[in-house]
N, C-alpha and C positions, 0 to 999 in steps of 0.2 A: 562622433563615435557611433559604428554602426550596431543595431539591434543586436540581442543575445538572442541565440537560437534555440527553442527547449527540443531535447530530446524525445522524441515522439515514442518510444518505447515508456519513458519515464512517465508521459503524460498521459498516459492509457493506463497507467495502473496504479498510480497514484491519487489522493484527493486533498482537498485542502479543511481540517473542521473550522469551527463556527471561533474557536480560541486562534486559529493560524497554526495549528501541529500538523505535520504530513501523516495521514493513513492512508492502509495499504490493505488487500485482501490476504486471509490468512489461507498457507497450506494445506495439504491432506486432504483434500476432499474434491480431488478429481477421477479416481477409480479404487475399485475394491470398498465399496462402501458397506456391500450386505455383512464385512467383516469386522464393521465397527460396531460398536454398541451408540444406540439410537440419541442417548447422552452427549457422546461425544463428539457426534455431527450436528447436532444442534449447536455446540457451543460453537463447532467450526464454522457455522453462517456468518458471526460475527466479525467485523473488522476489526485488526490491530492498528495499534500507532506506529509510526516509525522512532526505532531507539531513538536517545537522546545524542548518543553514540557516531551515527551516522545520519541524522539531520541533517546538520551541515553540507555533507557532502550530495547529497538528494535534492537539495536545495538550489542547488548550482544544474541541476539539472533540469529544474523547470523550475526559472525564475518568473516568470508571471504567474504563478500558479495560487 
């Protein structure tokens, strides 16, 4: 059986935590920032998880990950 191939799209913007859950970087915060309030770009530093939703299907996409 030969090798599964990861998605190289999928593996640049994905990560794997310390539990095995995929995170992912959040939105919003690539232009128009002077129009945010200072609050709500700090929280956007942060990374989200990927749903529970579509794990599954993220998973298939970078399986050594």
């Amino acid at each position: 059986m030969p090798k599964m191939k990861t998605k190289r799209g999928a593996r640049k913007r994905l990560k794997r935590t310390g539990s095995g859950k995929l995170k992912r970087a959040g939105g919003w915060k690539q232009h128009k920032l002077e129009g945010k309030d200072p609050q709500r770009r700090r929280k956007l530093r942060k990374g989200k998880l990927i749903d529970k939703a579509d794990e599954a299907r993220l998973r298939v996409l970078v399986p050594y990950l």
